[in-house]
N, C-alpha and C positions, 0 to 999 in steps of 0.2 A: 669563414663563410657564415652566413647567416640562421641558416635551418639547415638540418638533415636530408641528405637525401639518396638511397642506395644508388649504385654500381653508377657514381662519378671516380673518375680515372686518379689517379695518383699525382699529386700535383708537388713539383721539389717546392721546397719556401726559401725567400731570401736567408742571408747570400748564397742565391745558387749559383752551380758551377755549370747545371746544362738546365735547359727551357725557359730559357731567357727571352724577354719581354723589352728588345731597345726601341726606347722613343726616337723621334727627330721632333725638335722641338726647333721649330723656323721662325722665331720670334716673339713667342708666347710672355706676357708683361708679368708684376709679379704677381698680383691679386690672382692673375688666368692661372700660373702655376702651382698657389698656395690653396688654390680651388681646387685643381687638376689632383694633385696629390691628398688632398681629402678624401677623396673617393677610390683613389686608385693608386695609391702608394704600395702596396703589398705586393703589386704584380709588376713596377716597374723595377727594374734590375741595372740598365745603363740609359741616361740621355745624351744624346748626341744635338749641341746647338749645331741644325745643320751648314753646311758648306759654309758659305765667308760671311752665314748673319752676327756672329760672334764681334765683328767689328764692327756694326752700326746699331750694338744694343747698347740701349742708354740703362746703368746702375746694372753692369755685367757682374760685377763681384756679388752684390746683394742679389742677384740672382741666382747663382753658383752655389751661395750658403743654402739659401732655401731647398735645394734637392740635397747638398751634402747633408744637412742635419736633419733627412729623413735615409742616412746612410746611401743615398743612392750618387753612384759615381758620374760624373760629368767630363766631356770630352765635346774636343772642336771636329767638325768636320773635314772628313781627310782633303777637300779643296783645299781647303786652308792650309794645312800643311804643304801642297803642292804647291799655291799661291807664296809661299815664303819659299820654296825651294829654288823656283826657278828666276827667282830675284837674286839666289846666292843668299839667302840669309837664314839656313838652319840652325847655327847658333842661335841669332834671335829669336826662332821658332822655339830650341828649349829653354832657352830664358825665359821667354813670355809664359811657357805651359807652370812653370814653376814660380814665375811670379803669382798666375791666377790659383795656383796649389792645386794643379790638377793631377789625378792619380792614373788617369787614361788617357793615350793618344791611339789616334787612326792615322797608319802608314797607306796611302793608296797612289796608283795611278792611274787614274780614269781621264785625265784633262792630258796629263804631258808624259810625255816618252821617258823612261827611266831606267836607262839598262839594269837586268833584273836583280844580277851581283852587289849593283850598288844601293838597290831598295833593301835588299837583305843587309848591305853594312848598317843602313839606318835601323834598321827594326833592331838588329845588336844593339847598336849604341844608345836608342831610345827602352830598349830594355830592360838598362843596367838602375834605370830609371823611376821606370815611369811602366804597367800594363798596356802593353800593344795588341791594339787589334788590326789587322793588314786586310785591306782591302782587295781580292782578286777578280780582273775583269774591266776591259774598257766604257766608257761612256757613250763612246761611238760605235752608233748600232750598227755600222759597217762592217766591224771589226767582230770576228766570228773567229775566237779560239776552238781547238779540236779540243774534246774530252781528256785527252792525255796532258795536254797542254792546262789544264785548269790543274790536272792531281798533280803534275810537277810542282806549277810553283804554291801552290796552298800547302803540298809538302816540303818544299824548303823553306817556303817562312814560316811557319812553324817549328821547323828545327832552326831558325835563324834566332827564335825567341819569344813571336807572336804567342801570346794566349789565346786566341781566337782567331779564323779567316772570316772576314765577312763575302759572303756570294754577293759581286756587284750587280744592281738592279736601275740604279738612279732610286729618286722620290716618287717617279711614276709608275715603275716596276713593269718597263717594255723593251729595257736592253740586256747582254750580259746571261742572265739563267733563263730570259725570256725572251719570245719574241717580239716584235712590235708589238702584238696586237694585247699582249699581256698571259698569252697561252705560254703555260711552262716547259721547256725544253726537257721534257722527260728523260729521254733518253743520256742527257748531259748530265742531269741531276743524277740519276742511277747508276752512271760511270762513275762519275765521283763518290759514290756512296761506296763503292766497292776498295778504295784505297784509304779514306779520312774518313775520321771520327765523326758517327755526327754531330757528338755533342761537341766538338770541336770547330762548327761550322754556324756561322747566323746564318741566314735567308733572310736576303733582303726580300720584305712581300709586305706591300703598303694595300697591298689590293685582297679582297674578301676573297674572293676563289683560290688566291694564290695561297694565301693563307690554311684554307679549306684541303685544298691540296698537300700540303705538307704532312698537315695532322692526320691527313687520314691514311701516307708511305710511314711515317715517324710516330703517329702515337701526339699526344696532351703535351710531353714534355720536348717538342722541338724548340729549336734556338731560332726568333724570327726580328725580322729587321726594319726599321724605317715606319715604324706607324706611328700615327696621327696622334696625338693625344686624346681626342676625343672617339677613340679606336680602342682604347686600352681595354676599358671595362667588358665591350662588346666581341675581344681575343678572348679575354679571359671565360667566358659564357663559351664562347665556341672549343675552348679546349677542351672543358669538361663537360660537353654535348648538352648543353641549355642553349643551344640557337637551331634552329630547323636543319641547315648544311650537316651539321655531328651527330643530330637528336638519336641517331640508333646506332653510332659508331661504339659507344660503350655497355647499351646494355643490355643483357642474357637475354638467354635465347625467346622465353616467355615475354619480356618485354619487347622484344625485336615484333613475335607474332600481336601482341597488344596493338606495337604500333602500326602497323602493317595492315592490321584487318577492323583497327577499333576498336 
């Protein structure tokens, strides 16, 4: 940080293992990304090229190095992975991920049906690997699993070998732990908080309230998903209550009254 300033929260530093900062980066060129990370490398932790932009980015390699050689891990979007599943070609899916020297994959099924035994064989076999993070929760905001139904399987793949569940949300952050309208299923969220780790769990939250929401059940150091590049700097502010939404979530009681009465 740049100055001092009392009763900011406790912040983990890279390589962290909880309050993690994943990008989606949907096609960001390299100048955008060797920019992007000038200012905000400290806080990013994993980028996710999201869903199947991976395939129509022009100088993908030279892109890939640029985040690894500021130590940050890169991984394709769990579409993508589906997208190769349901053609029959998961071979070729870990061939490719080791061709590009990736150190992370996302196991998900939010597009296609995946009996759940057989997402757990993959998340094994890509685990012997490669860092899995497994995506729990459909794309189809039709599709309304019970609370019990989310701690099962976020607790089996994580004993299957995942490092991480991610809560599905989409980009939009209106299906999955949310509802349309982008209000958080609290009640769903607090179920599951009572079986998994939270630092065990990302939240997908590309949207500010949701975001807002998290830190203020979990604390500065939650694990949050899907933001924007040009979102980073402006989490980072909000975790350690320098944005108006947190501005009294962390400090004492005299500054609470400060700010409160002026």
């Amino acid at each position: 940080m740049n100055y001092h300033l009392k009763n900011i929260p406790f912040r983990t530093a890279r390589p962290r293992s909880y309050g993690l900062t994943m990008v989606m980066d949907k096609g960001m060129g390299l100048v955008g990304a060797q920019d992007f990370l000038s200012v905000a490398a400290p806080y990013v932790d994993i980028v996710k090229l999201g869903f199947g932009t991976s395939y129509a980015t022009a100088n993908l390699k030279e892109k890939i190095k640029i985040y690894t050689d500021h130590d940050i891990p890169v991984y394709f979007g769990g579409t993508l992975f589906e997208a190769f599943l349901v053609r029959d070609q998961f071979d070729d899916y870990l061939g490719m991920v080791k061709e590009y020297g990736l150190k992370h994959v996302e196991v998900s099924d939010g597009s296609i049906i995946i009996p759940h035994m057989e997402k757990l064989g993959y998340i094994e076999k890509l685990a012997k690997h490669v860092t899995v993070l497994s995506e729990v929760g459909s794309k189809d905001a039709t599709h309304i699993m019970p609370p019990y139904k989310w701690i099962e399987l976020m607790r089996a793949e994580l004993e299957a070998g995942s490092t991480y569940v991610i809560a599905e949300a989409r980009e939009a952050g209106n299906v999955g732990i949310y509802r349309g309208s982008g209000e958080v299923r609290e009640g769903l969220v607090q179920e599951i908080l009572t079986q998994i780790p939270y630092e065990k769990i990302i939240w997908e939250a590309p949207q500010k309230a949701q975001q807002v929401y998290f830190m203020e059940l979990l604390g500065a150091n939650v694990n949050l998903g899907n933001l924007a590049p040009s979102e980073v700097i402006p989490l980072e502010s909000t975790r350690v209550g320098l944005r108006g939404d947190t501005f009294n979530l962390f400090l004492d009681d005299d500054g609470r009254k400060r700010a409160n009465h002026g």
